[in-house]
N, CA, C and O atoms as a GROMACS GRO file, in nm:
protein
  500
    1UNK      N    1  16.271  18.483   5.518
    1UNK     CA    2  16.244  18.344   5.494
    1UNK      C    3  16.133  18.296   5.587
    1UNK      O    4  16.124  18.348   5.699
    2UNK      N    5  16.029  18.180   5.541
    2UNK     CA    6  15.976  18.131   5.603
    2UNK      C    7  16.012  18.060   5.716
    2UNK      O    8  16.129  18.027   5.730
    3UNK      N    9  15.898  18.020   5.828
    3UNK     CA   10  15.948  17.962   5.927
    3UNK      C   11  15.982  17.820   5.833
    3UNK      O   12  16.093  17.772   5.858
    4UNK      N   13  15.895  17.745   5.724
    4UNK     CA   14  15.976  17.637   5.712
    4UNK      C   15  16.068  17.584   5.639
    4UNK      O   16  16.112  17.470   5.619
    5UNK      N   17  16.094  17.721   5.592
    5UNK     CA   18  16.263  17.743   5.513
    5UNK      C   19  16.258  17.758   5.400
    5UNK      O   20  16.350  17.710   5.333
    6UNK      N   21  16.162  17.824   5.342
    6UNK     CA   22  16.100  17.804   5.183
    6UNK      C   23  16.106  17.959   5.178
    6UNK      O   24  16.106  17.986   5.298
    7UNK      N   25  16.111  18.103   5.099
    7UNK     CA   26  16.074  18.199   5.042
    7UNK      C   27  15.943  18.182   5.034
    7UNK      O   28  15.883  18.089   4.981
    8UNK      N   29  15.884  18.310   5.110
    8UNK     CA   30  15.751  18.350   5.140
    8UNK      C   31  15.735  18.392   4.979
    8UNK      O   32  15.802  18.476   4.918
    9UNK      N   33  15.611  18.296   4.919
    9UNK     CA   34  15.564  18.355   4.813
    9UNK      C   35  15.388  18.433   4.790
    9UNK      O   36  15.287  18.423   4.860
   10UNK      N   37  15.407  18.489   4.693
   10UNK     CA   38  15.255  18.566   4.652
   10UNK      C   39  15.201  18.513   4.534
   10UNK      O   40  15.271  18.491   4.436
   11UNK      N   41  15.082  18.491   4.539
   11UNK     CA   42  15.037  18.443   4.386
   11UNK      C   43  14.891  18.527   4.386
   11UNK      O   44  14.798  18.533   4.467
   12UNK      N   45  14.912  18.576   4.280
   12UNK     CA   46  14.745  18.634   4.232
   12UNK      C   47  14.716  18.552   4.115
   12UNK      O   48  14.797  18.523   4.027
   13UNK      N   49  14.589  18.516   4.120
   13UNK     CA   50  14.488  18.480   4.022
   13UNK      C   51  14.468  18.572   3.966
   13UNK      O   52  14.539  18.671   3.982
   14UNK      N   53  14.342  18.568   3.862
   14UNK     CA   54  14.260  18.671   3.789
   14UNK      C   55  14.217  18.772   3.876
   14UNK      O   56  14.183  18.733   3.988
   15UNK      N   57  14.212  18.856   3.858
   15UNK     CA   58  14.149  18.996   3.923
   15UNK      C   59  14.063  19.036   3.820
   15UNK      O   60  14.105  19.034   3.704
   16UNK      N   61  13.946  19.072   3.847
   16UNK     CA   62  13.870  19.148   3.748
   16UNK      C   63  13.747  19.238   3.872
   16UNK      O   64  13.706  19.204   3.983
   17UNK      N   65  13.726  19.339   3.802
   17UNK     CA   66  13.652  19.410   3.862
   17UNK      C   67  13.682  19.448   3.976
   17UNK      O   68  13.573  19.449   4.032
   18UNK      N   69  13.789  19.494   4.083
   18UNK     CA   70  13.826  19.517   4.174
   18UNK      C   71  13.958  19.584   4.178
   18UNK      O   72  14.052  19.578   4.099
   19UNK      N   73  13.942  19.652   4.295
   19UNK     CA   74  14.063  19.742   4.310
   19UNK      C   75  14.164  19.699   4.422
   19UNK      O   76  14.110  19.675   4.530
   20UNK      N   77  14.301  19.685   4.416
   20UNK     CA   78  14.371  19.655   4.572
   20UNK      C   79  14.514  19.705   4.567
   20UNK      O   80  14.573  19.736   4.464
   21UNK      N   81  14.552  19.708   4.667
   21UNK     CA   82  14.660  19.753   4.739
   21UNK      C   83  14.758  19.704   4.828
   21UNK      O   84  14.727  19.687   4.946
   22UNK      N   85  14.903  19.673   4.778
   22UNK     CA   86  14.980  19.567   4.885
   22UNK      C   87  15.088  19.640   4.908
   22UNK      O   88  15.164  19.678   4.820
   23UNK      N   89  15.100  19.663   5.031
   23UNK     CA   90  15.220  19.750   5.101
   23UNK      C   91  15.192  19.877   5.148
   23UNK      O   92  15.097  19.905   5.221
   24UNK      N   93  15.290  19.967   5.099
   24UNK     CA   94  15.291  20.080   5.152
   24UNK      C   95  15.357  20.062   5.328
   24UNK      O   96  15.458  19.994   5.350
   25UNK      N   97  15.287  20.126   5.426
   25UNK     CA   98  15.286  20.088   5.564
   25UNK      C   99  15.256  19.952   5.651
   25UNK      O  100  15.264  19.935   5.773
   26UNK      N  101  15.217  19.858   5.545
   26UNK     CA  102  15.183  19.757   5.574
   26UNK      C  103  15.056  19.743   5.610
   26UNK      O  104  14.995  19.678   5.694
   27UNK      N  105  15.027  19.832   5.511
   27UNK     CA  106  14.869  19.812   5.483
   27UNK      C  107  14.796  19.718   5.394
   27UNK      O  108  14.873  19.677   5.307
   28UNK      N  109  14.649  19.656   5.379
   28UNK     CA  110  14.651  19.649   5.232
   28UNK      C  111  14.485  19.649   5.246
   28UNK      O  112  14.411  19.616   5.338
   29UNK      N  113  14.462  19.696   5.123
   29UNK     CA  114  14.284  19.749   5.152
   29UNK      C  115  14.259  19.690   4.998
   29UNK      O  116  14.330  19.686   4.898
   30UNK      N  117  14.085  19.632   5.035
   30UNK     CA  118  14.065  19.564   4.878
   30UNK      C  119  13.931  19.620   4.908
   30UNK      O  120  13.867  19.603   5.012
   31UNK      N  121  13.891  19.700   4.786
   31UNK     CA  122  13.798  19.725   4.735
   31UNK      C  123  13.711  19.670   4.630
   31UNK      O  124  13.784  19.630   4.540
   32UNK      N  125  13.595  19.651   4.605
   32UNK     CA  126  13.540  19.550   4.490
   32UNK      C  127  13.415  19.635   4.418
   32UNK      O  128  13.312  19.675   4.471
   33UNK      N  129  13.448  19.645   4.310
   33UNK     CA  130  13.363  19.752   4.238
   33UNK      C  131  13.292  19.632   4.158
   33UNK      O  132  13.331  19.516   4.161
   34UNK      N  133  13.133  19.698   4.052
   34UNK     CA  134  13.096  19.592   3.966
   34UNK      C  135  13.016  19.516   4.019
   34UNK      O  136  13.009  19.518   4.142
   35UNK      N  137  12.937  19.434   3.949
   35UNK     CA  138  12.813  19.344   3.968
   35UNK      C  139  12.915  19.196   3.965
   35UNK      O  140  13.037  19.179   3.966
   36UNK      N  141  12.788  19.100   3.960
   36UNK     CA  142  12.864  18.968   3.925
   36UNK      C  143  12.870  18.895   3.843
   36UNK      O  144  12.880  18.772   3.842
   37UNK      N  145  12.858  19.023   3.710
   37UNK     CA  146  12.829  18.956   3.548
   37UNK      C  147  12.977  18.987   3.496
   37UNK      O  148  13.072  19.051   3.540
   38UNK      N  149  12.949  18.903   3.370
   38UNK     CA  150  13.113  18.839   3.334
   38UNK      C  151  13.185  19.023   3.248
   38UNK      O  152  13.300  19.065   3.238
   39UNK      N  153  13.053  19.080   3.205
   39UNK     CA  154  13.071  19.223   3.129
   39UNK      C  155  13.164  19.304   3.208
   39UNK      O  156  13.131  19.289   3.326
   40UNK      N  157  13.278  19.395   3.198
   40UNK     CA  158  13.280  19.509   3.236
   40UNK      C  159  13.252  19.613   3.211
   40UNK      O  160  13.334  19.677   3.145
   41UNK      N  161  13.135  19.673   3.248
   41UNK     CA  162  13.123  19.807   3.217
   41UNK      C  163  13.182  19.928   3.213
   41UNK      O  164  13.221  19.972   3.322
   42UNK      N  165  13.201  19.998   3.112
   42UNK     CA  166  13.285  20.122   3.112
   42UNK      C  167  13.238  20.211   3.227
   42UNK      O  168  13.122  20.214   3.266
   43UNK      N  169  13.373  20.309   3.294
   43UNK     CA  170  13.363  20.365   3.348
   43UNK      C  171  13.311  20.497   3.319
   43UNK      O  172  13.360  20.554   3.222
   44UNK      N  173  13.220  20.557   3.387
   44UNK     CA  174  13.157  20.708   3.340
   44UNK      C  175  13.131  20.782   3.423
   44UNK      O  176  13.089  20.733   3.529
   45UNK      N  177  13.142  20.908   3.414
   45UNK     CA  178  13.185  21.016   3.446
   45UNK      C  179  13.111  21.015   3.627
   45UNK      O  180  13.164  21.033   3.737
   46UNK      N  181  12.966  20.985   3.584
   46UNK     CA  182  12.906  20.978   3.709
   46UNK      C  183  13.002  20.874   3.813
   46UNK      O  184  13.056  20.911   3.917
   47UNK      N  185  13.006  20.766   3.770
   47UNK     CA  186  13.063  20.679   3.884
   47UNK      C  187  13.228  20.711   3.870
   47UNK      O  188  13.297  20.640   3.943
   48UNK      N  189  13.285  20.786   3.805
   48UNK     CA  190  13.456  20.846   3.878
   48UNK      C  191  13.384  20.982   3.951
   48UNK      O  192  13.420  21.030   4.058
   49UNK      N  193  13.303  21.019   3.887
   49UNK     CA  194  13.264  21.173   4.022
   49UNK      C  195  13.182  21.104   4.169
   49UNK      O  196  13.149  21.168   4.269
   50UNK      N  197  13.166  20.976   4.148
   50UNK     CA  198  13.112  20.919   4.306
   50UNK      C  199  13.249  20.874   4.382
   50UNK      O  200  13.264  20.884   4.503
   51UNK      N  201  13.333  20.830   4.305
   51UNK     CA  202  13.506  20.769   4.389
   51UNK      C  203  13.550  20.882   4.367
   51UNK      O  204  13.662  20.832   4.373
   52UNK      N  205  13.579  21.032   4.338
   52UNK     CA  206  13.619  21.149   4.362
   52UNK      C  207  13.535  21.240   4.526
   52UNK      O  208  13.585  21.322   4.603
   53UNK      N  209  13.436  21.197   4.524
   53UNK     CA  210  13.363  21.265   4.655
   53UNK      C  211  13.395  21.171   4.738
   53UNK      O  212  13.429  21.215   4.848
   54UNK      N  213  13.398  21.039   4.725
   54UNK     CA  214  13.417  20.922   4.833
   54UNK      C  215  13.561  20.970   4.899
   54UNK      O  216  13.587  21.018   5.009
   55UNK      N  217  13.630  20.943   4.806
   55UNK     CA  218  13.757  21.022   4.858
   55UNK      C  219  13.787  21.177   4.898
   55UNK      O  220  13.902  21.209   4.928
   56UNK      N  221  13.734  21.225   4.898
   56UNK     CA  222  13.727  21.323   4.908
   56UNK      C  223  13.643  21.367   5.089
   56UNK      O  224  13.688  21.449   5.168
   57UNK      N  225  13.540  21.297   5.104
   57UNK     CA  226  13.433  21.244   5.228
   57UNK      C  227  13.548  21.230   5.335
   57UNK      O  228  13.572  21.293   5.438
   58UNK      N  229  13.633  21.087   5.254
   58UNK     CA  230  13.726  21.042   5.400
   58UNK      C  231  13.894  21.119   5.404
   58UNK      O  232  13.994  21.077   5.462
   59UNK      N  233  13.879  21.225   5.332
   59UNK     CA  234  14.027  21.300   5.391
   59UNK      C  235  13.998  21.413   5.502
   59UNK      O  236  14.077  21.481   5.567
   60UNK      N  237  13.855  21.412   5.502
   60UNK     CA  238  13.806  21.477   5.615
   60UNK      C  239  13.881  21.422   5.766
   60UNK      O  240  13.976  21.460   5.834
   61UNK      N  241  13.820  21.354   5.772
   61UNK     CA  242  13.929  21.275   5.882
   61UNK      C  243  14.069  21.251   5.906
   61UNK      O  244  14.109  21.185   6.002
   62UNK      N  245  14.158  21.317   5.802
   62UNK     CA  246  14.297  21.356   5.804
   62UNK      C  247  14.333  21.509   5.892
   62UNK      O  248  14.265  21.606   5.925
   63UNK      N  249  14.448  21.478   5.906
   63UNK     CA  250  14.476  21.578   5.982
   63UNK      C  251  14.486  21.694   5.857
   63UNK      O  252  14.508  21.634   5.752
   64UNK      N  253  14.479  21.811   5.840
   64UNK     CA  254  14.473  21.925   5.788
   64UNK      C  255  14.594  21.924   5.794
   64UNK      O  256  14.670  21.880   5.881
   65UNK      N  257  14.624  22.006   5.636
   65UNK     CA  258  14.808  22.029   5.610
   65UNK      C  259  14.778  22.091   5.470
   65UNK      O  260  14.675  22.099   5.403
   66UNK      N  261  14.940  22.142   5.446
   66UNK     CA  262  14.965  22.206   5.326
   66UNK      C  263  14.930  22.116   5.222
   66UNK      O  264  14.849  22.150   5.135
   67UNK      N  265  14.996  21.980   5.224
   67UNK     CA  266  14.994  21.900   5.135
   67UNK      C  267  14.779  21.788   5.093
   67UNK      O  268  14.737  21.728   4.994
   68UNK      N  269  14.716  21.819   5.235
   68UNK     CA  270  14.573  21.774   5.211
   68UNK      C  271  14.497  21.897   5.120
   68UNK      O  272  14.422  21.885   5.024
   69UNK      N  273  14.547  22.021   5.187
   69UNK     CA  274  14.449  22.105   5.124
   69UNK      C  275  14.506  22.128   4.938
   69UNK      O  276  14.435  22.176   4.851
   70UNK      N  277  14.628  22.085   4.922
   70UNK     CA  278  14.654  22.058   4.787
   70UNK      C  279  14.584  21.970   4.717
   70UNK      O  280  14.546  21.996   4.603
   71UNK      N  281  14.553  21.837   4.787
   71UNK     CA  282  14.489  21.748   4.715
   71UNK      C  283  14.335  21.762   4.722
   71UNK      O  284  14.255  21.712   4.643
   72UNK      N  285  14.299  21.852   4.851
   72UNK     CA  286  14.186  21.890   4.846
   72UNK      C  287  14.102  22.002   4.740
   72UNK      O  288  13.985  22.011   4.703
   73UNK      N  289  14.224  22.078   4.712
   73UNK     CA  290  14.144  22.169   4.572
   73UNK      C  291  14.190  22.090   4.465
   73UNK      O  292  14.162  22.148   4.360
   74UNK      N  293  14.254  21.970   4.443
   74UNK     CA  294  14.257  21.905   4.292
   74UNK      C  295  14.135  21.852   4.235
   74UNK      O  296  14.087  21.846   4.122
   75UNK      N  297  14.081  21.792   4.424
   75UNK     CA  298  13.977  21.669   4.366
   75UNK      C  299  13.843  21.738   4.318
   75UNK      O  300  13.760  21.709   4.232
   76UNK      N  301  13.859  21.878   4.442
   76UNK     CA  302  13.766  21.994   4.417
   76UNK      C  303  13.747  22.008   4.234
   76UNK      O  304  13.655  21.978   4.158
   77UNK      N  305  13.847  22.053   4.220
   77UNK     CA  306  13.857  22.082   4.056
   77UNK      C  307  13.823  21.979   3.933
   77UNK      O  308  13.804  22.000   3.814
   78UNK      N  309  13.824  21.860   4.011
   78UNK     CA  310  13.782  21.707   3.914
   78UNK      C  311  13.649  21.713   3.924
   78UNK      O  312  13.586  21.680   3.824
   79UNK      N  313  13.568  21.760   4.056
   79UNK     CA  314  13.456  21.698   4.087
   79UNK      C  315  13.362  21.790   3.987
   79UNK      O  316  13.277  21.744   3.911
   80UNK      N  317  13.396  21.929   4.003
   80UNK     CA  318  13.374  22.040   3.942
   80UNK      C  319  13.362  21.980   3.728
   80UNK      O  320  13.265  21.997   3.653
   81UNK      N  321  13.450  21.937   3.705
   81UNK     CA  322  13.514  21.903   3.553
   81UNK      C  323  13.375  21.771   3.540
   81UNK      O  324  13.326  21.764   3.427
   82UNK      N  325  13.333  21.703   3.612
   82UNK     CA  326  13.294  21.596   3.658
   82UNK      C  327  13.118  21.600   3.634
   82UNK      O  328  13.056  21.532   3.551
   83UNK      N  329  13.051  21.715   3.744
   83UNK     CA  330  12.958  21.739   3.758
   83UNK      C  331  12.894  21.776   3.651
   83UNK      O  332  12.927  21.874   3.585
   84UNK      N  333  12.756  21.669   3.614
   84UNK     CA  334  12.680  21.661   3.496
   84UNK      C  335  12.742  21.655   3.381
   84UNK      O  336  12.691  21.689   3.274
   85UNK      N  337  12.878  21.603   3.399
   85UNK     CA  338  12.894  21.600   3.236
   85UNK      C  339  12.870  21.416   3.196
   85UNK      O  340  12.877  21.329   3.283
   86UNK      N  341  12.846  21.392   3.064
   86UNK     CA  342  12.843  21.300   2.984
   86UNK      C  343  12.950  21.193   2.980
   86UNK      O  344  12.932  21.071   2.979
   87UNK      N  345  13.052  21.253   2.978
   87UNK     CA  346  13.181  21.161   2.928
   87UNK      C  347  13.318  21.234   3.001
   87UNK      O  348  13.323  21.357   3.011
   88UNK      N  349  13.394  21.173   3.036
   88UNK     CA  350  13.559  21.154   3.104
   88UNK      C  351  13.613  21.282   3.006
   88UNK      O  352  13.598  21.258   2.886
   89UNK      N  353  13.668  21.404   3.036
   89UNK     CA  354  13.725  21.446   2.924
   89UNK      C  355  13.864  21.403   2.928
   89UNK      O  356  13.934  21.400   3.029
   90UNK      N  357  13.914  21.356   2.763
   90UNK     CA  358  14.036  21.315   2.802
   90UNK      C  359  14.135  21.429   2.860
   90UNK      O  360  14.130  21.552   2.862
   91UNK      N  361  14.230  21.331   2.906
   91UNK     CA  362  14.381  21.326   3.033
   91UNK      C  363  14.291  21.440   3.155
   91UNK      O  364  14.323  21.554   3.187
   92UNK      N  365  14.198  21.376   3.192
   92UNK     CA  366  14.138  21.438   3.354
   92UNK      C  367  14.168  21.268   3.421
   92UNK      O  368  14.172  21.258   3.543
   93UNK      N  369  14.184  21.164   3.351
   93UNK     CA  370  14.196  21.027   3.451
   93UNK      C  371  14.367  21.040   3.456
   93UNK      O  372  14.419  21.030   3.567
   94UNK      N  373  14.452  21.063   3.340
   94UNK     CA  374  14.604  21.091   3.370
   94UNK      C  375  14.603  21.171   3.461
   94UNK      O  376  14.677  21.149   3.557
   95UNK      N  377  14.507  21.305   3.459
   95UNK     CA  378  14.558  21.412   3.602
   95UNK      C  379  14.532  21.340   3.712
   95UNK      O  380  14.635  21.299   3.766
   96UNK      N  381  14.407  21.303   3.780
   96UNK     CA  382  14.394  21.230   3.815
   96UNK      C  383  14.484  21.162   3.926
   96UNK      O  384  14.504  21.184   4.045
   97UNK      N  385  14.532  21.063   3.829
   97UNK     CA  386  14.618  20.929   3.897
   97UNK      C  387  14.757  21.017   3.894
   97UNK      O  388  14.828  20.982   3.988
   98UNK      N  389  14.816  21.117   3.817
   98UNK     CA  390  14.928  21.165   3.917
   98UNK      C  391  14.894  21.247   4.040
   98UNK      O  392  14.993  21.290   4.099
   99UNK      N  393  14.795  21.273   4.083
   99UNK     CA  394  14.762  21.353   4.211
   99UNK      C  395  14.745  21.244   4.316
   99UNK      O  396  14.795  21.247   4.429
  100UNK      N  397  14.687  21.171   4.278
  100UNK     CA  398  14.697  21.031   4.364
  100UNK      C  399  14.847  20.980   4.410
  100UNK      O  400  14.877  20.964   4.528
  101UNK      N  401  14.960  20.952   4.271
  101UNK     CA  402  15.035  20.958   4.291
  101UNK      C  403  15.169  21.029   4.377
  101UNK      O  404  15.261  20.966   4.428
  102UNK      N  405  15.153  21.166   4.379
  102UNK     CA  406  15.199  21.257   4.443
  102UNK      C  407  15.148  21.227   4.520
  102UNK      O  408  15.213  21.133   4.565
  103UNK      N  409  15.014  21.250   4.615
  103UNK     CA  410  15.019  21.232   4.779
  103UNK      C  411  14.955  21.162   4.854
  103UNK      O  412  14.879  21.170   4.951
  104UNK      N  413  15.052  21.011   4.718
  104UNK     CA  414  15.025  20.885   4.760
  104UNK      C  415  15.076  20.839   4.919
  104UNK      O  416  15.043  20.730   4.965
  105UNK      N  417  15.156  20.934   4.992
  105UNK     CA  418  15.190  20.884   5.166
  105UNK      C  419  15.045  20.939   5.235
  105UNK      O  420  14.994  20.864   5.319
  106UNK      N  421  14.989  21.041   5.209
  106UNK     CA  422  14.884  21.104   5.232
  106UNK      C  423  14.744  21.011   5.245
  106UNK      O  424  14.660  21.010   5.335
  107UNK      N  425  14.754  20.924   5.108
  107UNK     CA  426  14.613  20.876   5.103
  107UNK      C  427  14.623  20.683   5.119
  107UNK      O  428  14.521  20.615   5.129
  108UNK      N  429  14.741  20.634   5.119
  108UNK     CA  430  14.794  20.509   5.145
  108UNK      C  431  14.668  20.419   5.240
  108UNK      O  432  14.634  20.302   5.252
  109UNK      N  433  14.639  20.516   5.281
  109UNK     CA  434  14.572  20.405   5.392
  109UNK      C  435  14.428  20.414   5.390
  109UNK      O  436  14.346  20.361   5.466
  110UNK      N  437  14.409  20.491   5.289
  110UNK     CA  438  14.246  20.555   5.273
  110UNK      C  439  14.168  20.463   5.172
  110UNK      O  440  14.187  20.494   5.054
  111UNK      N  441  14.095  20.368   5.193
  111UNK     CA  442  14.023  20.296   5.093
  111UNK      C  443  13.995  20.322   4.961
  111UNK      O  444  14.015  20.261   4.856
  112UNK      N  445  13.913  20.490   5.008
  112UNK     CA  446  13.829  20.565   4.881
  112UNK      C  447  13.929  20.568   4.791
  112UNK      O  448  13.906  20.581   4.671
  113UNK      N  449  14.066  20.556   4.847
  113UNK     CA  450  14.153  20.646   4.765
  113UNK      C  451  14.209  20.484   4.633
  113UNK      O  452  14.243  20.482   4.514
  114UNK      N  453  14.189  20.368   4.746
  114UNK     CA  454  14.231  20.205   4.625
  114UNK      C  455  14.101  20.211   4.534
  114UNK      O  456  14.117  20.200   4.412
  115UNK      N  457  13.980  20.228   4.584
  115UNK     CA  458  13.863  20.253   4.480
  115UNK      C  459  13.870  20.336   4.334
  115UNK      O  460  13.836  20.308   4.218
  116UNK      N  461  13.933  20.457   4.403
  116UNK     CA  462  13.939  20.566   4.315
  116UNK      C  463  14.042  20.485   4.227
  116UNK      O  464  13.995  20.437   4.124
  117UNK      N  465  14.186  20.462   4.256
  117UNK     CA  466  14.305  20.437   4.150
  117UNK      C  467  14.263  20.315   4.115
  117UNK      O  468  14.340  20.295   4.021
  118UNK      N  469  14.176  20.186   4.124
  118UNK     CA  470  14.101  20.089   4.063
  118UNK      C  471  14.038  20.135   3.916
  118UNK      O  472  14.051  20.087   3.803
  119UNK      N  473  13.958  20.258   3.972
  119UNK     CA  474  13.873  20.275   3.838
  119UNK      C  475  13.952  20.419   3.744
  119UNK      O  476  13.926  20.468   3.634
  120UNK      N  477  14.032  20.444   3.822
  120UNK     CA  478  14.148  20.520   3.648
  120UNK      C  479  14.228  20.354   3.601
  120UNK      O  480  14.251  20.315   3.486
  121UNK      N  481  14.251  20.297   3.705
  121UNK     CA  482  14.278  20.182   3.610
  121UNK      C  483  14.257  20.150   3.461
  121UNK      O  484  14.318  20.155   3.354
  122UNK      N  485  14.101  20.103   3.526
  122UNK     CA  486  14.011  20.085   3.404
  122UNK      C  487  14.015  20.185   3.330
  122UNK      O  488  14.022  20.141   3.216
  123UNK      N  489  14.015  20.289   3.328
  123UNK     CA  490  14.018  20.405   3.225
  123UNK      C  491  14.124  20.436   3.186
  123UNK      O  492  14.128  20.550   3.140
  124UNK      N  493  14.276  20.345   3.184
  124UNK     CA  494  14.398  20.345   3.174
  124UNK      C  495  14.471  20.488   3.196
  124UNK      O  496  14.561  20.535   3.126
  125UNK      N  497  14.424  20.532   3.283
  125UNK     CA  498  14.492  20.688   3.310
  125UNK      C  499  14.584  20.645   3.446
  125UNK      O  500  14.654  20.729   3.503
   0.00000   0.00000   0.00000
């Protein structure tokens, strides 16, 4: 309860074009993808293979483990699926966001990583 006796509330507005994150460790990281036109542009292959290396950049700075170098040959394998191609092949954004999911304690606190699950958003994977 609040100090002035009311239930602490949350309200979100519209969100568009942006990615965020509330909780976990008591973290919360907001990322903002997109220009400042009313359009959303589809997501493509190039810009999920730039939030696949981004994330990928800052797990460097994790401590090394069984469970990083797992997520480290997934993203390996996306970036790979990724590189010069044209178009998303479908369920690579479903794989994707369950790898995120799985070693979601892993990447909780990692920005690249609210960027990255922002834009499978958009690509409803």
């Amino acid at each position: 309860m609040a100090a002035n006796g009311e239930e602490p509330r949350v309200r979100v507005g519209r969100v568009s074009g942006s990615a965020f994150s509330i909780g976990g460790s008591g973290h919360t990281n907001t990322v903002h993808h997109g220009g400042t036109g009313t359009g959303t542009p589809a997501t493509g292959a190039a810009e999920l293979l730039e939030a696949v290396l981004d994330l990928r950049a800052a797990l460097v700075r994790l401590p090394r483990g069984e469970d990083r170098s797992a997520l480290d040959a997934e993203l390996d394998g996306v970036a790979g699926e990724l590189e010069g191609a044209e178009a998303i092949r479908p369920g690579l954004a479903v794989r994707l966001r369950g790898a995120l999911e799985r070693w979601a304690p892993l990447v909780e606190t990692v920005s690249a990583a609210t960027a990255l699950g922002g834009l499978l958003a958009s690509l409803g994977g």
